[in-house]
LUMMARKOL-144062 format. One record per residue: residue in three letters; z, x, y of N, C-alpha, C in turn; residue number from 1. Coordinates in nm, 3 decimals, decimal comma. Atoms other than C-alpha are relative to their C-alpha. Layout:
REM residues N
<rec aa="ALA" n_c3="Z" n_c1="X" n_c2="Y" ca_c3="Z" ca_c1="X" ca_c2="Y" c_c3="Z" c_c1="X" c_c2="Y" i="NUM"/>
...
END
This chain:
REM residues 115
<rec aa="UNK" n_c3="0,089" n_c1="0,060" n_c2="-0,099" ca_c3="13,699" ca_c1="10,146" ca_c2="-2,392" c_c3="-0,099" c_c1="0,104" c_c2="0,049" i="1"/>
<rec aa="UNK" n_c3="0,080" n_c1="-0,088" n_c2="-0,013" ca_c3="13,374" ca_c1="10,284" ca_c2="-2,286" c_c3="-0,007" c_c1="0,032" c_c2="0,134" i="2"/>
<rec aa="UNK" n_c3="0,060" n_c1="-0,013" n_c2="-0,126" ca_c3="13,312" ca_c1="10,445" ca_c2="-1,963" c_c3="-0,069" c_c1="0,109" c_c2="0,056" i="3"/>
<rec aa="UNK" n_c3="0,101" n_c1="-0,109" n_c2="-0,055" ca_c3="13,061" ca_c1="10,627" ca_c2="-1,768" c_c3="0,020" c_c1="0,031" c_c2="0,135" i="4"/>
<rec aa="UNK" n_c3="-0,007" n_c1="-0,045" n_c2="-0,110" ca_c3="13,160" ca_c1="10,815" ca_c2="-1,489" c_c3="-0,088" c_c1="0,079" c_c2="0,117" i="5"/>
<rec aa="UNK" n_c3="0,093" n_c1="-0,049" n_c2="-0,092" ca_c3="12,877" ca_c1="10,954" ca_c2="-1,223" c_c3="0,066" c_c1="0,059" c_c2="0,099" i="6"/>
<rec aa="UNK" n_c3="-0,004" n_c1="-0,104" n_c2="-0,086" ca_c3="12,912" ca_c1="11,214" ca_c2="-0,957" c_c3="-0,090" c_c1="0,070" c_c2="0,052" i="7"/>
<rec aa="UNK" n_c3="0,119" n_c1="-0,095" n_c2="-0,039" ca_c3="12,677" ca_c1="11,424" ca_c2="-0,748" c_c3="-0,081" c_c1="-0,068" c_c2="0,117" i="8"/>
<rec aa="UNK" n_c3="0,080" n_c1="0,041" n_c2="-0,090" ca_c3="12,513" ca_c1="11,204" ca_c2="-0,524" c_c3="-0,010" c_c1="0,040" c_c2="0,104" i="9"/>
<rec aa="UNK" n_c3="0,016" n_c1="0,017" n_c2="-0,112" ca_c3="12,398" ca_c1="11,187" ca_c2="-0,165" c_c3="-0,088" c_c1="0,025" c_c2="0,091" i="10"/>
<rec aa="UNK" n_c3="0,137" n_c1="0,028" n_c2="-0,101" ca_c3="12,214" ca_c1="11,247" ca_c2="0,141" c_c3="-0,030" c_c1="0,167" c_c2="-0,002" i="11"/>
<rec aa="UNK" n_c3="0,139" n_c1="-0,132" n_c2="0,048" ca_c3="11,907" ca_c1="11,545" ca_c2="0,096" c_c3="-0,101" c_c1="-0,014" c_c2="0,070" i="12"/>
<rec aa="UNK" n_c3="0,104" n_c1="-0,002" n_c2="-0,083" ca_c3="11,665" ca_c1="11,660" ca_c2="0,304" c_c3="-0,141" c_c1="0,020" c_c2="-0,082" i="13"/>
<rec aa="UNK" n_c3="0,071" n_c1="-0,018" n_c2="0,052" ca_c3="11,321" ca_c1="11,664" ca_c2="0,188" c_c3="-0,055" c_c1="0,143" c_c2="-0,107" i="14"/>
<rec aa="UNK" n_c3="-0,016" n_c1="-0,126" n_c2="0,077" ca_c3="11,251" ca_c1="11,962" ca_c2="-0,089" c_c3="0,121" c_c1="0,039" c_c2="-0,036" i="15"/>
<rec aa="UNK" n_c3="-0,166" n_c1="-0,061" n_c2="0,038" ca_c3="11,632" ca_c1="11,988" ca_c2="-0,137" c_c3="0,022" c_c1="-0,056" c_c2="-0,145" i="16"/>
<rec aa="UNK" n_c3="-0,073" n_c1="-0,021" n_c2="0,099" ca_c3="11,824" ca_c1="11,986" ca_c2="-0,461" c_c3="0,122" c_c1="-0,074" c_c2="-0,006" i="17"/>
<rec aa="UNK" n_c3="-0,114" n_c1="0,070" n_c2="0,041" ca_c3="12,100" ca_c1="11,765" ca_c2="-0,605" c_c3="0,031" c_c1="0,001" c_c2="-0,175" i="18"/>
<rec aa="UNK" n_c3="-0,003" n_c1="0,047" n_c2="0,111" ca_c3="12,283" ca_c1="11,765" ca_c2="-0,921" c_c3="0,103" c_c1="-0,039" c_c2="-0,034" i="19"/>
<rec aa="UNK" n_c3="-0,104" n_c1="0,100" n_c2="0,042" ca_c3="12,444" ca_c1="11,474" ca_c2="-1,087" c_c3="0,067" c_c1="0,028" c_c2="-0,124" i="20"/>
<rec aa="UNK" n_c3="-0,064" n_c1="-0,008" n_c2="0,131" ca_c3="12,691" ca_c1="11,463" ca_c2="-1,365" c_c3="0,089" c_c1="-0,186" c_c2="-0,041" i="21"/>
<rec aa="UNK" n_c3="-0,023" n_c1="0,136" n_c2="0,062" ca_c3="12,789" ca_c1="11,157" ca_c2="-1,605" c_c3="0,119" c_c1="0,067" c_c2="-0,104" i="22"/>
<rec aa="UNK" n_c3="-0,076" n_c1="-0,008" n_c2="0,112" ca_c3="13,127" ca_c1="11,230" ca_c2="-1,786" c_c3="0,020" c_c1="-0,156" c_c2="-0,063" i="23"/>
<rec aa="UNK" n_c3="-0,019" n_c1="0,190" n_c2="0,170" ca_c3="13,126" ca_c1="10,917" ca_c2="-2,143" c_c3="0,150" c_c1="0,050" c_c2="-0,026" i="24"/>
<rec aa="UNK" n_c3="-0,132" n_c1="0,010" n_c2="0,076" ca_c3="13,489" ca_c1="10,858" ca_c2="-2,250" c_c3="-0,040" c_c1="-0,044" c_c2="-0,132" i="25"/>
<rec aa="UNK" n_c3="0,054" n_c1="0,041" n_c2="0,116" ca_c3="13,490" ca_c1="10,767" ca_c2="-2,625" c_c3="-0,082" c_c1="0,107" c_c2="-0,063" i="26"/>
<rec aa="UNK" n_c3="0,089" n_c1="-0,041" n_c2="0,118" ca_c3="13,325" ca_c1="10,879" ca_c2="-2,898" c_c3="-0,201" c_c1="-0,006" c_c2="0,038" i="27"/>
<rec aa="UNK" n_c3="0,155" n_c1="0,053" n_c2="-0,022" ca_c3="12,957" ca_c1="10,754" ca_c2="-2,762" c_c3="-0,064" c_c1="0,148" c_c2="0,061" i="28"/>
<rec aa="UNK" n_c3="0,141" n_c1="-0,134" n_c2="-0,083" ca_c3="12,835" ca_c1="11,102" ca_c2="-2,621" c_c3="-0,047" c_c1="0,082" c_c2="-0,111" i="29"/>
<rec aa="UNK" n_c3="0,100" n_c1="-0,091" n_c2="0,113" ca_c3="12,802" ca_c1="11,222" ca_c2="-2,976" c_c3="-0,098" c_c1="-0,092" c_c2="-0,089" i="30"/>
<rec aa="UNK" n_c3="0,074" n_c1="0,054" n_c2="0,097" ca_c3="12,633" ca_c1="10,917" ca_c2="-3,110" c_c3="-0,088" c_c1="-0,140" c_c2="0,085" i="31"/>
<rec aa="UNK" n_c3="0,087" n_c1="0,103" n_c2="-0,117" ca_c3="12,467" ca_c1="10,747" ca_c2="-2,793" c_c3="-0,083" c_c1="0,113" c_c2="0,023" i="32"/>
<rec aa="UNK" n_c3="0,113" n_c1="0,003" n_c2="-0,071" ca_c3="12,127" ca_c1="10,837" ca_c2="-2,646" c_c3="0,073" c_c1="0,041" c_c2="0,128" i="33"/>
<rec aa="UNK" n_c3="-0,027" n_c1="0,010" n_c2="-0,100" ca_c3="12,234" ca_c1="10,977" ca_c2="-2,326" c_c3="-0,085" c_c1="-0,017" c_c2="0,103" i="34"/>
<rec aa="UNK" n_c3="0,110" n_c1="-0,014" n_c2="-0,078" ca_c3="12,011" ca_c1="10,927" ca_c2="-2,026" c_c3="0,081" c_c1="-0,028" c_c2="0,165" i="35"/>
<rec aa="UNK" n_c3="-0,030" n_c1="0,052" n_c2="-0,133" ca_c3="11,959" ca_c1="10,869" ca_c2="-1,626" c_c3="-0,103" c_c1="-0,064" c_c2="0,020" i="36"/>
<rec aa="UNK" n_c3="0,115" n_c1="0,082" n_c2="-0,050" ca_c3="11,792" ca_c1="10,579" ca_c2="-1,500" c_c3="0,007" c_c1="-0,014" c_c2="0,166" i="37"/>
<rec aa="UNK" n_c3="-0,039" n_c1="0,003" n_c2="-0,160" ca_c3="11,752" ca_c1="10,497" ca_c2="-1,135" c_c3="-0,079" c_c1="-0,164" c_c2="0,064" i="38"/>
<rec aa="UNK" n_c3="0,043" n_c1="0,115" n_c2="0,003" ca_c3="11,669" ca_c1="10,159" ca_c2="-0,961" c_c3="0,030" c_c1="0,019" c_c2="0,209" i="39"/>
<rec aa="UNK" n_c3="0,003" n_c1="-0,058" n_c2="-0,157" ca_c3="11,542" ca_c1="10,194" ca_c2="-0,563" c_c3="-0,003" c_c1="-0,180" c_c2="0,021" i="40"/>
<rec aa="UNK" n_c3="0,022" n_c1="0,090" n_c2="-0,066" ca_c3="11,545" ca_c1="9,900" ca_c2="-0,329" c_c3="-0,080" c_c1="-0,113" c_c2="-0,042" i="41"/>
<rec aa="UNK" n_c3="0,137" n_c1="0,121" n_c2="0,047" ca_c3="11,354" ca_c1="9,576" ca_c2="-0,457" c_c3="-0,034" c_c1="0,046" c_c2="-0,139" i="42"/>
<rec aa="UNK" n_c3="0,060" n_c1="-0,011" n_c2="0,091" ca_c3="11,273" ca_c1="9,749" ca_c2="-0,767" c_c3="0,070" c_c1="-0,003" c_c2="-0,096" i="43"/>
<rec aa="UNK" n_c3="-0,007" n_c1="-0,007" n_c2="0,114" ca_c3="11,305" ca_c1="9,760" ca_c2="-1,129" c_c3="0,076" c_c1="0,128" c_c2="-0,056" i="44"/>
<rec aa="UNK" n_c3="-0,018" n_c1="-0,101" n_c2="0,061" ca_c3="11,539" ca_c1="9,989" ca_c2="-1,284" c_c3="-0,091" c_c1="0,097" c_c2="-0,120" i="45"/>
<rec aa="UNK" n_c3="0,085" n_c1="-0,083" n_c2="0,094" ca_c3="11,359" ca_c1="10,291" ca_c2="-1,463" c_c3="0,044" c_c1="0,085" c_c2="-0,037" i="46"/>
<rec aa="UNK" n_c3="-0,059" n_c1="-0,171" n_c2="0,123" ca_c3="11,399" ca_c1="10,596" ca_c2="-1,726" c_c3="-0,023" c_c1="0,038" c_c2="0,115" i="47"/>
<rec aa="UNK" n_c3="-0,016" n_c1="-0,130" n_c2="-0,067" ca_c3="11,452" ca_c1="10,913" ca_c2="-1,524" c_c3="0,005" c_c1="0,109" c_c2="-0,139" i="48"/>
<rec aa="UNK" n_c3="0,015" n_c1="-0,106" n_c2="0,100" ca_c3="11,524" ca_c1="11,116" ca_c2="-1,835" c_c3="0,083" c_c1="-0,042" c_c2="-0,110" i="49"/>
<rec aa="UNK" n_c3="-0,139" n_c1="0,030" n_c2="0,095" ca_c3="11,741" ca_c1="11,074" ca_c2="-2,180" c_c3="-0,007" c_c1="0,167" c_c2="-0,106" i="50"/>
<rec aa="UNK" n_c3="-0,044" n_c1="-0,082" n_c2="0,109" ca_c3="11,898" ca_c1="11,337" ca_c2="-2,422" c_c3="0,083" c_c1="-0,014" c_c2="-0,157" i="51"/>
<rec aa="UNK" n_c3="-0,077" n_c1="0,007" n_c2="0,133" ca_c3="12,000" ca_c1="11,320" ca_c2="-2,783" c_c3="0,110" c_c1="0,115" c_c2="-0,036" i="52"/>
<rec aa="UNK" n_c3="-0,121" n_c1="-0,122" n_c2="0,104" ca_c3="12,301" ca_c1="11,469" ca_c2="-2,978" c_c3="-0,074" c_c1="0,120" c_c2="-0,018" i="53"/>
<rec aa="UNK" n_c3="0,061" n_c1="-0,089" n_c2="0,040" ca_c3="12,041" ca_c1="11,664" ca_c2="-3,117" c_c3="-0,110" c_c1="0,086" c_c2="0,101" i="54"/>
<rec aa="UNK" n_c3="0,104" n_c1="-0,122" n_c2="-0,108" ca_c3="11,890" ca_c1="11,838" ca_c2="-2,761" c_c3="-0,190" c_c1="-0,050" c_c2="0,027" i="55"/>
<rec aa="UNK" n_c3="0,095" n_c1="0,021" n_c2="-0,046" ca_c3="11,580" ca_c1="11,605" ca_c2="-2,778" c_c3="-0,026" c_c1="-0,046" c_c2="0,170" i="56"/>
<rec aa="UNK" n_c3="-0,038" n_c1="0,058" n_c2="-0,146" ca_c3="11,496" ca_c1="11,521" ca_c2="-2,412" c_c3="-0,167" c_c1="-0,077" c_c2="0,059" i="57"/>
<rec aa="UNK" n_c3="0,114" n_c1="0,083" n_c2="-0,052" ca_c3="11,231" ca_c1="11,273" ca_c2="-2,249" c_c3="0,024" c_c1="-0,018" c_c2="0,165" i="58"/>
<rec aa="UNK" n_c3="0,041" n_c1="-0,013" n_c2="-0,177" ca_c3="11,095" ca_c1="11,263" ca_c2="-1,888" c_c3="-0,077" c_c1="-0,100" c_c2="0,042" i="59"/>
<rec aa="UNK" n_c3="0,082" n_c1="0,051" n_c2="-0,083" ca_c3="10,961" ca_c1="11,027" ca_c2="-1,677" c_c3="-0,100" c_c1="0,047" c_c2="0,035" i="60"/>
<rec aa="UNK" n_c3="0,119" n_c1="-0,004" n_c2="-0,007" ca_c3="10,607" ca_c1="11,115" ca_c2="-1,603" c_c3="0,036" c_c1="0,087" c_c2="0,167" i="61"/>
<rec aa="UNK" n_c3="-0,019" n_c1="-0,029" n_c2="-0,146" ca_c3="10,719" ca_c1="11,184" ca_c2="-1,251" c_c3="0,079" c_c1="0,031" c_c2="0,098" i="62"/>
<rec aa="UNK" n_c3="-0,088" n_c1="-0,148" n_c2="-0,045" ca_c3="10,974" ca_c1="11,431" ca_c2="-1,238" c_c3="0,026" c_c1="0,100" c_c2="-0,131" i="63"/>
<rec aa="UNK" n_c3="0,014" n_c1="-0,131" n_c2="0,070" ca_c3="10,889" ca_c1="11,619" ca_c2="-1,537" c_c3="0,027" c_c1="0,158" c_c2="0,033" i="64"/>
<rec aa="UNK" n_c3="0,021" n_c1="-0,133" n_c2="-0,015" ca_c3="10,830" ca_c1="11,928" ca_c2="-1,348" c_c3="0,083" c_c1="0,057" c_c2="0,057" i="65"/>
<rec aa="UNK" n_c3="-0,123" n_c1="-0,001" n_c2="-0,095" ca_c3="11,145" ca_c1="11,855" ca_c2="-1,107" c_c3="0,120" c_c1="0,011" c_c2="0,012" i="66"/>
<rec aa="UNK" n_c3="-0,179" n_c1="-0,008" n_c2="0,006" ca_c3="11,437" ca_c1="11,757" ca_c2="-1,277" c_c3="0,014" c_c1="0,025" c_c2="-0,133" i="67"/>
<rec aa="UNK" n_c3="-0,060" n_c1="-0,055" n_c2="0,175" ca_c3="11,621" ca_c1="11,888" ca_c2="-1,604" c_c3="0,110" c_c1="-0,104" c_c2="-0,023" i="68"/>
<rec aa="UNK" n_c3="-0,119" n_c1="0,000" n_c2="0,059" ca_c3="11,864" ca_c1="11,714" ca_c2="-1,806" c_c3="0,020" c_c1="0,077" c_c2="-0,108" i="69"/>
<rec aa="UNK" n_c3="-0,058" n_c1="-0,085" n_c2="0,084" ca_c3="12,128" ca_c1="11,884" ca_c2="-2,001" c_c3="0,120" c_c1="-0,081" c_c2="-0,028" i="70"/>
<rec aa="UNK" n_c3="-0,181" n_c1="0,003" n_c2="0,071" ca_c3="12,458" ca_c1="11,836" ca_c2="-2,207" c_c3="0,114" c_c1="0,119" c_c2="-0,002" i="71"/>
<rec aa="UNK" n_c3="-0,128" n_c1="-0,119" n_c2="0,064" ca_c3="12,783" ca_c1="11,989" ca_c2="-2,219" c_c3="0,097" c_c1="-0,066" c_c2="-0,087" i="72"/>
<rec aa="UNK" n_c3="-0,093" n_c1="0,013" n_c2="0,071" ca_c3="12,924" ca_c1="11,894" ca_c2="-2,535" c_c3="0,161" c_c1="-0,056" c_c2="0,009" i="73"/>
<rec aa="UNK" n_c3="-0,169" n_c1="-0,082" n_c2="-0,035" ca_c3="13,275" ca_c1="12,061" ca_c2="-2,470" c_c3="0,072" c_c1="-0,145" c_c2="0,112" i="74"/>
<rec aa="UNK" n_c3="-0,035" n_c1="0,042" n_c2="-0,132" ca_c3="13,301" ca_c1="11,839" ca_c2="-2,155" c_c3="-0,020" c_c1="-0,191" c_c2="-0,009" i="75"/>
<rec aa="UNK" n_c3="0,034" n_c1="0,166" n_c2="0,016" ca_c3="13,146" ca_c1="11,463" ca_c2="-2,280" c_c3="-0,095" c_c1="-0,038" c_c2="0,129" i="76"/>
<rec aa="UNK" n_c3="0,071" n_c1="0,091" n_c2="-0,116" ca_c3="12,913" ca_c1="11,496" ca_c2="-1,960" c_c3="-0,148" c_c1="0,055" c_c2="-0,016" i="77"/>
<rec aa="UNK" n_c3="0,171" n_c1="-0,018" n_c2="-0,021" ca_c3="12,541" ca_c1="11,487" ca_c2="-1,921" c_c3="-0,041" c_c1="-0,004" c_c2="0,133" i="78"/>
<rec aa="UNK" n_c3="0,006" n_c1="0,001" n_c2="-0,158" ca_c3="12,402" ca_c1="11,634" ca_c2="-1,591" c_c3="-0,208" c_c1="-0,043" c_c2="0,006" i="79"/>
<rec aa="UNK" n_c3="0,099" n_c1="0,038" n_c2="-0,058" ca_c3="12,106" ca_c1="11,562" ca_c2="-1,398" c_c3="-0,059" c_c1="0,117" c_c2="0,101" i="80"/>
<rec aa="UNK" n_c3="0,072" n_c1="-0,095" n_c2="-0,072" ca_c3="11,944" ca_c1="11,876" ca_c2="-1,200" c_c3="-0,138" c_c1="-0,057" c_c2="0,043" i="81"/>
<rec aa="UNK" n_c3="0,168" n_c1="0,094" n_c2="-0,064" ca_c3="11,670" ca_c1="11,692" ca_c2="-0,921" c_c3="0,002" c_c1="0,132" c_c2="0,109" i="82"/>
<rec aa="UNK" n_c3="0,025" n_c1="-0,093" n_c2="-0,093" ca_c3="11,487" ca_c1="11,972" ca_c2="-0,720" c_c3="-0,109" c_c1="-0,023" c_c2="0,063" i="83"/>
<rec aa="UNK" n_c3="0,133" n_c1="0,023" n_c2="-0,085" ca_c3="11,202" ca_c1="11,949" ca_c2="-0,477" c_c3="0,014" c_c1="-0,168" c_c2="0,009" i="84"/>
<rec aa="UNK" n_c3="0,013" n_c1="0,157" n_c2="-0,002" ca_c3="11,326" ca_c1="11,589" ca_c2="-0,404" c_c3="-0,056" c_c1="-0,013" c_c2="0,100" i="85"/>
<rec aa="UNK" n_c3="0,097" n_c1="0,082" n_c2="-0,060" ca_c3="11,114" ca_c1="11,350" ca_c2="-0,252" c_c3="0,074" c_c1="-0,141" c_c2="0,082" i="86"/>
<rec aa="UNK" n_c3="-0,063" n_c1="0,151" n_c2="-0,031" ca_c3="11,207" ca_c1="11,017" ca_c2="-0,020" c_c3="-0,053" c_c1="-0,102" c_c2="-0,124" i="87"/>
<rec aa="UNK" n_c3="0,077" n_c1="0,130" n_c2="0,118" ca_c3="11,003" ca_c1="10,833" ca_c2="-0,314" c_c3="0,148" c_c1="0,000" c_c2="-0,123" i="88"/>
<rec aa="UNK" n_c3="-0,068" n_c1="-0,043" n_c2="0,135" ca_c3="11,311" ca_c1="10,965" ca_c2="-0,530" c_c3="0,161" c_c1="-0,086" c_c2="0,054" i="89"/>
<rec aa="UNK" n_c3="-0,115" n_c1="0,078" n_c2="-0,027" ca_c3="11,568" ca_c1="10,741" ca_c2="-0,326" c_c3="0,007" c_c1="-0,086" c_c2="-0,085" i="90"/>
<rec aa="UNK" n_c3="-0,059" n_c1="0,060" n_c2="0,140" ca_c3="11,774" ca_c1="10,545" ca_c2="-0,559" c_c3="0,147" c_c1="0,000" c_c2="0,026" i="91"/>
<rec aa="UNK" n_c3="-0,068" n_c1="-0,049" n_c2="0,077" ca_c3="12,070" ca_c1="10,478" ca_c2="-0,709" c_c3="-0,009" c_c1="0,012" c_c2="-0,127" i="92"/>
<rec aa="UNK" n_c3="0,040" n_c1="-0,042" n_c2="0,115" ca_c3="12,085" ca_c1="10,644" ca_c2="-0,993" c_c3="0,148" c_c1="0,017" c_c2="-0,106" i="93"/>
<rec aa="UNK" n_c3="-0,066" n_c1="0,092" n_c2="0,111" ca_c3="12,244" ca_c1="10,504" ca_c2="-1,315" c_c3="-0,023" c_c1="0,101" c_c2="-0,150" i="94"/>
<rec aa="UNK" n_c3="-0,057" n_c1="-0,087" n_c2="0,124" ca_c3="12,426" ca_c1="10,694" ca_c2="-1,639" c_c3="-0,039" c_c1="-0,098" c_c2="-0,097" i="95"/>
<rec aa="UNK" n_c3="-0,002" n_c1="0,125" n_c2="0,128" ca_c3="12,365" ca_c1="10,523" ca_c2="-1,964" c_c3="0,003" c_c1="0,046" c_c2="-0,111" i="96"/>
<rec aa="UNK" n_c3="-0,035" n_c1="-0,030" n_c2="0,122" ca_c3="12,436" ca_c1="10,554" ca_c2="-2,317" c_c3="-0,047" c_c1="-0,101" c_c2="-0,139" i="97"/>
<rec aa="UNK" n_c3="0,032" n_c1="0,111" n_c2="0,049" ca_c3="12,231" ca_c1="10,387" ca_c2="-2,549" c_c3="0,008" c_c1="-0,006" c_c2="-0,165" i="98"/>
<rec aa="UNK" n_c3="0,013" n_c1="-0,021" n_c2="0,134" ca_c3="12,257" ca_c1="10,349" ca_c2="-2,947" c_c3="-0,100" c_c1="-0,150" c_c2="-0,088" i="99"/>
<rec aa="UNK" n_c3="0,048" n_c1="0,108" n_c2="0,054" ca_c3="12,004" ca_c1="10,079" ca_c2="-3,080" c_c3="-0,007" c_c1="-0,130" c_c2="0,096" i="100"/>
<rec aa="UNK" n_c3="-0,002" n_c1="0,038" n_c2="-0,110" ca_c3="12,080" ca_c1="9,819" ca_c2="-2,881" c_c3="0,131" c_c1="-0,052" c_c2="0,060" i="101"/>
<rec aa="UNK" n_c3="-0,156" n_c1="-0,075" n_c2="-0,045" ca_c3="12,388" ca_c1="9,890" ca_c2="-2,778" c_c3="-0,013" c_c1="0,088" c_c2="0,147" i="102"/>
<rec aa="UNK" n_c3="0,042" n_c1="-0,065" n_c2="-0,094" ca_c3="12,371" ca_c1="9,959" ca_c2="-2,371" c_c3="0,185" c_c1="0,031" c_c2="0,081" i="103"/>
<rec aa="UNK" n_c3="-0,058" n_c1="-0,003" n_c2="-0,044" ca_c3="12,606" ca_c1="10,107" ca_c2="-2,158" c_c3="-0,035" c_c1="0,066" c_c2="0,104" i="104"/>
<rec aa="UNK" n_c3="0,062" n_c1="-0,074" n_c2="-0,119" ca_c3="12,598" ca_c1="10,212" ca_c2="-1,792" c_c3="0,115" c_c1="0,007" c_c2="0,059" i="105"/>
<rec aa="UNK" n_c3="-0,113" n_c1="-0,061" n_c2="-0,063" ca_c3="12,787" ca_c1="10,392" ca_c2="-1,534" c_c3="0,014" c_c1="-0,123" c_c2="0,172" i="106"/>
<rec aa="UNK" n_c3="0,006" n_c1="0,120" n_c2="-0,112" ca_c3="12,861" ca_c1="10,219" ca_c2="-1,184" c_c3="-0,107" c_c1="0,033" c_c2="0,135" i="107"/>
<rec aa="UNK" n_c3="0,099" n_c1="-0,010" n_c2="-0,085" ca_c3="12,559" ca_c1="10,421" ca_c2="-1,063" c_c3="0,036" c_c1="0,120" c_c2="0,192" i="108"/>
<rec aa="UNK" n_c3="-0,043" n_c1="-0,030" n_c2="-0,101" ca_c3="12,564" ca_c1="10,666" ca_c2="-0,754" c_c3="-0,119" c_c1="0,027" c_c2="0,090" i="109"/>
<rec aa="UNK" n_c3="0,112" n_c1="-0,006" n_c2="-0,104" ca_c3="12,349" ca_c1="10,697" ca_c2="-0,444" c_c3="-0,064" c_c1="0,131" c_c2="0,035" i="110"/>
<rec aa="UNK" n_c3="0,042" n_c1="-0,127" n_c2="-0,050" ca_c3="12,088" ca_c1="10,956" ca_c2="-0,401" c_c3="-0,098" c_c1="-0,056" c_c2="0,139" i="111"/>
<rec aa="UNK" n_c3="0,075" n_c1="0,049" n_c2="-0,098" ca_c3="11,933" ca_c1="10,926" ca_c2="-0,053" c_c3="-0,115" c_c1="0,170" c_c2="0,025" i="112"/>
<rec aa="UNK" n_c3="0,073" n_c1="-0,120" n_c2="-0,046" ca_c3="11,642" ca_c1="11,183" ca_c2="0,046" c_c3="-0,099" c_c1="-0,023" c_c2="0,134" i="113"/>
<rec aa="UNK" n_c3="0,060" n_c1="0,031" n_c2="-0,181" ca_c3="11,514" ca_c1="11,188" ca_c2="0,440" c_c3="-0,090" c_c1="0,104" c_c2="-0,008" i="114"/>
<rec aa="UNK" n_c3="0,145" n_c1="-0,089" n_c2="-0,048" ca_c3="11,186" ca_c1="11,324" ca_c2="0,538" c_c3="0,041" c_c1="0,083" c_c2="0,143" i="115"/>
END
């Protein structure tokens, strides 16, 4: 059975730093798409970032410069490093594992950021 576990969240003061982690059970962290999406109040869940097996990595437009993802193999988890957060960056923010179309998601954890 697949599951995506999240960690890291919570409440951040403006310019502060948080970082999340997503341990995948299963086999899927060497042959899923890993990523973080995030989905604020009223809105539309969106990419935040994804990583391949192979260390490719894609950014949202609009925390390129802010947040890193990474893998640890060894461990089955994919983290999330958000720095210079913003209140625009409130969310919860959602693990996922994707292979074609083949989706899987975590149960999501709350990042809050106060001005």
């Amino acid at each position: 059975q697949v599951q995506l576990v999240e960690s890291g969240g919570g409440l951040v003061q403006l310019g502060g730093s948080l970082r999340l982690s997503c341990v995948a059970s299963g086999s899927i962290f060497r042959t899923h798409v890993m990523g973080w999406y995030r989905q604020a109040p009223g809105k539309q869940r969106v990419l935040v970032a994804t990583i391949t097996s192979g260390d490719k990595i894609n950014y949202a437009d609009s925390v390129k410069d802010r947040f890193t993802i990474s893998r640890d193999n060894a461990k089955n988890t994919v983290y999330l490093q958000m720095n210079s957060l913003k209140p625009e960056n409130t969310a919860v923010y959602y693990c996922s594992a994707k292979r074609g179309v083949e989706y899987y998601w975590g149960q999501g954890t709350q990042v809050t950021v106060s001005s």
